[in-house]
C-alpha positions as semicolon CSV with decimal commas, in nm:
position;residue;x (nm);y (nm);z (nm)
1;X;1,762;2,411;-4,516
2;X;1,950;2,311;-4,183
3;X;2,200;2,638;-4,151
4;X;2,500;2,462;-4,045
5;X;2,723;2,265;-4,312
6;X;2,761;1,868;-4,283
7;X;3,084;1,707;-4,141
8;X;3,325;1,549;-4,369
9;X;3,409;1,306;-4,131
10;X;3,131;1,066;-3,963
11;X;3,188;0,819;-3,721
12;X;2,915;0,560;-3,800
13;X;2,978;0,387;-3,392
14;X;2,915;0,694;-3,252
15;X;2,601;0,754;-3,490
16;X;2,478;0,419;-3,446
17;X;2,502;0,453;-3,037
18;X;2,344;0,775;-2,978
19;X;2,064;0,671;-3,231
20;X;1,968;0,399;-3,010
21;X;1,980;0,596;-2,686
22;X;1,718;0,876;-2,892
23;X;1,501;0,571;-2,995
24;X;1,495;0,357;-2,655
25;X;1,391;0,699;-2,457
26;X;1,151;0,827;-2,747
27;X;0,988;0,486;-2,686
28;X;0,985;0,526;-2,339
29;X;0,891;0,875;-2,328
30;X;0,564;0,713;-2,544
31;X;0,473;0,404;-2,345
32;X;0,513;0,577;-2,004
33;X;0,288;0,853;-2,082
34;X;0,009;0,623;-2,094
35;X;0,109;0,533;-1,729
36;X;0,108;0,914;-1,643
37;X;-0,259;0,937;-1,758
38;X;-0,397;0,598;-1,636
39;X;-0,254;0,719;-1,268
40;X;-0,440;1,041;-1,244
41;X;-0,111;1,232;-1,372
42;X;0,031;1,249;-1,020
43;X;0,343;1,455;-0,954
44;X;0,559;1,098;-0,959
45;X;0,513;1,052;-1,282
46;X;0,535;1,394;-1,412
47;X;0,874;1,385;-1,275
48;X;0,989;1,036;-1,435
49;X;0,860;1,153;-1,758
50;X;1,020;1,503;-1,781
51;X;1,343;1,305;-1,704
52;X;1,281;1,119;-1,964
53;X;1,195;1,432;-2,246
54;X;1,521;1,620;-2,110
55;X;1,727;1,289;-2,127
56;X;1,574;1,209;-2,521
57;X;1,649;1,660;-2,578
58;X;1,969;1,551;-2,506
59;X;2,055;1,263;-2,668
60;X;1,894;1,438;-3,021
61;X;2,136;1,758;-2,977
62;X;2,405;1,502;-2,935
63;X;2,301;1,313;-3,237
64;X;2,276;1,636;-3,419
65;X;2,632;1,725;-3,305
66;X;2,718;1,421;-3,473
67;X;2,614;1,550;-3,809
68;X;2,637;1,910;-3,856
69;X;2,955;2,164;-3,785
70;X;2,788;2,322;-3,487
71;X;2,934;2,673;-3,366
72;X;3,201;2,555;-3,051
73;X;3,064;2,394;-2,768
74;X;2,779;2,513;-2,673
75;X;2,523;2,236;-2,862
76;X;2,754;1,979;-2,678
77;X;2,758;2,176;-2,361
78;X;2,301;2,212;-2,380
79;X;2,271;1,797;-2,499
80;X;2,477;1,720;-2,217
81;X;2,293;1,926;-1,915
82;X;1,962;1,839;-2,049
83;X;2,037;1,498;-2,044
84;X;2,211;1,517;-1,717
85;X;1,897;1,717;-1,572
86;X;1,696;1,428;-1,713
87;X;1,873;1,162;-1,519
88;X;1,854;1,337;-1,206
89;X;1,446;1,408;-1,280
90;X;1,416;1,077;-1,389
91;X;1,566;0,893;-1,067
92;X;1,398;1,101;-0,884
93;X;1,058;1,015;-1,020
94;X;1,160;0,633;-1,008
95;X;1,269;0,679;-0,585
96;X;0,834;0,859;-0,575
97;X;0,722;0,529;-0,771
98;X;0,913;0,291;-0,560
99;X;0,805;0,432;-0,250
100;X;0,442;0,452;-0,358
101;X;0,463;0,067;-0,491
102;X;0,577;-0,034;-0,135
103;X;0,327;0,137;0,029
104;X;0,049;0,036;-0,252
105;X;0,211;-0,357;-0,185
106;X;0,156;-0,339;0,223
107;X;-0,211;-0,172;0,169
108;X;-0,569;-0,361;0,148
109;X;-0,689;-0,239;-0,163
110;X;-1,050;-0,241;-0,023
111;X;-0,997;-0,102;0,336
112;X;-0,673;0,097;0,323
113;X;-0,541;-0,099;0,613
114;X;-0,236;-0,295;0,614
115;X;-0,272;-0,608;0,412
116;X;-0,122;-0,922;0,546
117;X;0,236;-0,907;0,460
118;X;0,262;-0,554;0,628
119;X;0,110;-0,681;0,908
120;X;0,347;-0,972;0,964
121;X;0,678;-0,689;0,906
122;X;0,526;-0,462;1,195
123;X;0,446;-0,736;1,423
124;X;0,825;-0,867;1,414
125;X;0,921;-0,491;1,467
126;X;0,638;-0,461;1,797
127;X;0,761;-0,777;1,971
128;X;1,150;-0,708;1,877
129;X;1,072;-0,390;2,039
130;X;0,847;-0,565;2,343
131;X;1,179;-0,761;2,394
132;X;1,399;-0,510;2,420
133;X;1,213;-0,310;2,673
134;X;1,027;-0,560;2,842
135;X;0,693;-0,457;2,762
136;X;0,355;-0,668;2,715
137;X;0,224;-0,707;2,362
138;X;-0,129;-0,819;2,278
139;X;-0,215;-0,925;1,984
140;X;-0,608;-0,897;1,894
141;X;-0,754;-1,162;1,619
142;X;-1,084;-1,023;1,522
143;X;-1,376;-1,173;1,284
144;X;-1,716;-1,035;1,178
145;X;-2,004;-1,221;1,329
146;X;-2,261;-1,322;1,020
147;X;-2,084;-1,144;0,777
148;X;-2,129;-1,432;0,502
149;X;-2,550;-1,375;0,594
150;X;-2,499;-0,958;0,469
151;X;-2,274;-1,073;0,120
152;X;-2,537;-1,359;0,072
153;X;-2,853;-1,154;0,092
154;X;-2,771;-0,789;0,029
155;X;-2,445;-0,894;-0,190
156;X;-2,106;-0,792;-0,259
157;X;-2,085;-0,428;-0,264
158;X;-2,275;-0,380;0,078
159;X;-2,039;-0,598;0,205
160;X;-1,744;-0,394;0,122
161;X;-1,923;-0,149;0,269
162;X;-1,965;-0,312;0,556
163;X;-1,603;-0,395;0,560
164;X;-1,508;-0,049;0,536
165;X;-1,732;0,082;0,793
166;X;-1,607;-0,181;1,043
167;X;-1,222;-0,066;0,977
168;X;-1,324;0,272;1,025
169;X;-1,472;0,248;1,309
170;X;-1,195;0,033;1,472
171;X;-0,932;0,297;1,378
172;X;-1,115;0,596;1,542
173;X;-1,111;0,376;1,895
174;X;-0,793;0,260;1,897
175;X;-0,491;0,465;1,976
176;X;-0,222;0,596;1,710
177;X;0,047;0,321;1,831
178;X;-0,250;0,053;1,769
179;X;-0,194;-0,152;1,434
180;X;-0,497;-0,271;1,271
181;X;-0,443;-0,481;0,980
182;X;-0,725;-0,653;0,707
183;X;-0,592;-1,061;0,752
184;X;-0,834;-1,163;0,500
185;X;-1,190;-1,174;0,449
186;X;-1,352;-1,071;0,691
187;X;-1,060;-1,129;0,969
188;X;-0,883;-0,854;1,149
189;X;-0,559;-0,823;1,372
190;X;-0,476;-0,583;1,608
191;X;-0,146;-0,489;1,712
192;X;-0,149;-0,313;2,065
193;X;0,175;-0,218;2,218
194;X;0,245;-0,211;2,619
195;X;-0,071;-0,355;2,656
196;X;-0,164;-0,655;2,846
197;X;-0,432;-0,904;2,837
198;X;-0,660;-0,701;3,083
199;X;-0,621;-0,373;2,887
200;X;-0,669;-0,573;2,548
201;X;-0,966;-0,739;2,643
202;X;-1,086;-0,343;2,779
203;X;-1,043;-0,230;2,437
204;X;-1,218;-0,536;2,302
205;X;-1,524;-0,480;2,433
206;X;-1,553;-0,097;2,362
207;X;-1,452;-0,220;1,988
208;X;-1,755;-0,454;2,035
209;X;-2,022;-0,268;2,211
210;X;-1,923;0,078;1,929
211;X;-1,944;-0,242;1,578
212;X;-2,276;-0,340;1,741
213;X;-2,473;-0,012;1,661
214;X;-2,368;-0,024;1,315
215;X;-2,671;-0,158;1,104
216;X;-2,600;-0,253;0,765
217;X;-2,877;-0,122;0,495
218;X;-3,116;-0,159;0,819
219;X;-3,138;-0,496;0,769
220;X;-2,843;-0,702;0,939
221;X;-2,625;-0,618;1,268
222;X;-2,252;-0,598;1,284
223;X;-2,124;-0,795;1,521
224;X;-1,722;-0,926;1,626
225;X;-1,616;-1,214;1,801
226;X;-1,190;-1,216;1,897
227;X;-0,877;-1,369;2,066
228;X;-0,623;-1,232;2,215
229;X;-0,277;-1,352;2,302
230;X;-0,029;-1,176;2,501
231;X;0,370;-1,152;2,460
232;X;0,526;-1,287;2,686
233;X;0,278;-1,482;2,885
234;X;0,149;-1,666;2,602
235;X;0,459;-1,681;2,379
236;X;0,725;-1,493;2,228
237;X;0,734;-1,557;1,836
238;X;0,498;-1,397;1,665
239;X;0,371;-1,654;1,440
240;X;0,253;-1,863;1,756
241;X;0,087;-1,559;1,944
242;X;-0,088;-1,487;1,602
243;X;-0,203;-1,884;1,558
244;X;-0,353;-1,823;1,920
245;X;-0,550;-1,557;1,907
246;X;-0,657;-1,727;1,622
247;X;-0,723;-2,047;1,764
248;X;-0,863;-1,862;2,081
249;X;-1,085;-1,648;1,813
250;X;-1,239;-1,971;1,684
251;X;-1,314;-2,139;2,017
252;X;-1,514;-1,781;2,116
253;X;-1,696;-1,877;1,779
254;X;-1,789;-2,202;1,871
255;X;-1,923;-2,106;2,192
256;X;-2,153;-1,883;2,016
257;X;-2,303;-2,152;1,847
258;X;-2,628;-2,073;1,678
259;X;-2,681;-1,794;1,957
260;X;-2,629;-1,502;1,698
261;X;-2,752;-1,152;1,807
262;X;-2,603;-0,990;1,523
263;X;-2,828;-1,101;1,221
264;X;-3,130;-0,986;1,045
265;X;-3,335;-0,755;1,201
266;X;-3,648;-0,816;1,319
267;X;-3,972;-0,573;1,406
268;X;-3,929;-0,740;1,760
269;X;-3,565;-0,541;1,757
């Protein structure tokens, strides 16, 4: 038996209003613990969902308050901090989440580089900055030599591994102002500030002489072929210095030809 004696007077808005607010966070309280466990029950989410326990603590001591001839203030006075505690716990567990989503949505899953969309954010913020100062800004457009050949014959998961391996490799040789970004596939772009075309194509080929040790499960060679454009010799938006290296990448390629050092190894090797 509940030691407190019913009110005589109800107030079936009030009741009807603070029920909903109990229901709505029990409910979420439920459906985002499943998100706390599927994500490794990081400190994020520990946070959201204790603001959401104090916030439904809260609203079920105000409910009760709603009910029952509580002794003075003091119910009123705990439902309202715990549900103002939960707020604060609670947007501060939603400002973690957002920032991890943005950083989750301008990340290659695969690689850990930045994915596309990052990559085209930071390159308006390199050659904004290039203008301002008046510095050089090359941009490097990279692509794997035979990489279809290793995915055909040794399949997918080598190469991701070979994907991985190349982008770790490139980000121990280039500097920590460097950008390297996963375009897609098997396509890279570099971002390197106050650099110029001779410096770029310097870092180029140590990039390419380091990738062509790597073997792949001893069978095939890693190998890169690139363009480079420069800001502001060769342009000075960045979707046209971008589309040049590019372009510039390809025409490399098609020098190559059938010429390909970089593919299945041989006893001869």
């Amino acid at each position: 038996m509940f030691p407190y004696p019913l009110k005589t007077n109800l107030y079936p808005g009030d009741i009807i209003t603070e029920s909903i607010i109990l229901i709505v966070s029990l409910v979420l309280l439920f459906s985002f613990h499943k998100l706390y466990s599927a994500y490794g029950r990081e400190r994020m989410w520990l946070a959201f969902l204790s603001g959401i326990g104090f916030f439904a603590v809260g609203a079920a001591l105000d409910l009760l308050d709603e009910f029952y001839m509580l002794p003075g203030m003091t119910i009123k006075i705990f439902g309202n901090s715990f549900m103002a505690f939960g707020v604060l716990l609670f947007a501060a567990g939603s400002l973690l989440i957002i920032k991890k989503l943005l950083i989750i949505a301008g990340t290659d899953p695969l690689t850990g580089l930045h994915n596309r969309h990052s990559l085209i954010d930071l390159s308006a913020s390199e050659l904004k900055r290039a203008k301002r100062y008046n510095l050089p800004l090359s941009i490097a457009f990279i692509d794997l030599i035979n990489f279809k050949g290793i995915k055909d014959h040794l399949g997918h998961a080598l190469g991701d591994a070979a994907l991985k391996k190349v982008s770790e490799n490139i980000s121990q040789l280039i500097r920590a102002s460097d950008t390297l970004a996963r375009f897609g596939g098997d396509e890279f772009v570099l971002l390197i500030p106050h650099t110029d075309y001779g410096g770029a194509i310097a870092l180029l080929q140590r990039l390419e002489e380091s990738l062509a040790r790597i073997e792949v499960s001893g069978v095939y060679k890693i190998g890169i072929t690139y363009g480079i454009a420069v800001y502001p010799e060769d342009g000075d938006k960045i979707d046209d210095l971008i589309n040049l290296a590019d372009s510039r990448m390809y025409e490399k390629k098609r020098s190559i030809g059938n010429r390909n050092q970089y593919g299945p190894i041989t006893l001869s090797e």
